[in-house]
C-alpha positions in Angstrom: -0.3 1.6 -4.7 0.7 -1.1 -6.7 -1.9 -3.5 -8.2 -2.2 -7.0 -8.3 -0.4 -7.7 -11.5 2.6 -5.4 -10.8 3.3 -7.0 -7.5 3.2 -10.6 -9.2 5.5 -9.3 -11.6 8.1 -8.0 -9.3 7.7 -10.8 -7.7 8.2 -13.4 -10.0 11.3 -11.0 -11.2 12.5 -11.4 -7.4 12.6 -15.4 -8.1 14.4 -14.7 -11.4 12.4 -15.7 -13.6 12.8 -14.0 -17.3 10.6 -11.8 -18.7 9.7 -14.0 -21.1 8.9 -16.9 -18.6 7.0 -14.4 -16.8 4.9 -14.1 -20.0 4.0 -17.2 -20.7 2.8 -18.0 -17.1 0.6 -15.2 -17.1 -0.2 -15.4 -20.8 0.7 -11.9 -21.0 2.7 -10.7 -23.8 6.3 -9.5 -23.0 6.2 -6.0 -23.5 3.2 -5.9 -21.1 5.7 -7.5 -18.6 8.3 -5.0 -19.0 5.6 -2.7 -18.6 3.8 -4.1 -15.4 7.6 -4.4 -14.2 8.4 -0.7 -15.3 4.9 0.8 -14.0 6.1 -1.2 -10.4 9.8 -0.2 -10.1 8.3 3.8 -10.6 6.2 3.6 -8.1 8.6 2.1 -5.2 10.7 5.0 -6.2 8.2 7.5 -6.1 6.7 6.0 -2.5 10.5 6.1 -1.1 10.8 9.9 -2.1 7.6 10.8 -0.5 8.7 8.8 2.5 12.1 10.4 2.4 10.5 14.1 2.0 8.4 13.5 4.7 11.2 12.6 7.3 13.3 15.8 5.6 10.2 17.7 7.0 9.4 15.6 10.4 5.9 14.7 9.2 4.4 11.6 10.7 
């Protein structure tokens, strides 16, 4: 599940703000960015494998 920051991260991203813009609105250094943004983008990936798997194996 994604928390709070990631998700105002990714979106923010989504509205193309910089990283670096993104820091300064939420007084946030940049690397913590990149890593709220990082952190995010793993787990959509990992939530569309599971999702995939589970259709691969017809569980609801």
């Amino acid at each position: 599940m994604l928390t709070e920051r990631e998700i105002e991260v990714l979106n923010l991203i989504g509205k193309s703000f910089t990283q670096k813009e993104i820091a300064k609105k939420l007084k946030i250094t940049q690397p913590a960015v990149s890593n709220f943004y990082n952190r995010g983008i793993e787990k959509i990936k990992e939530a569309e494998e599971t999702i995939k798997i589970k259709k691969e194996l017809k569980i609801k």
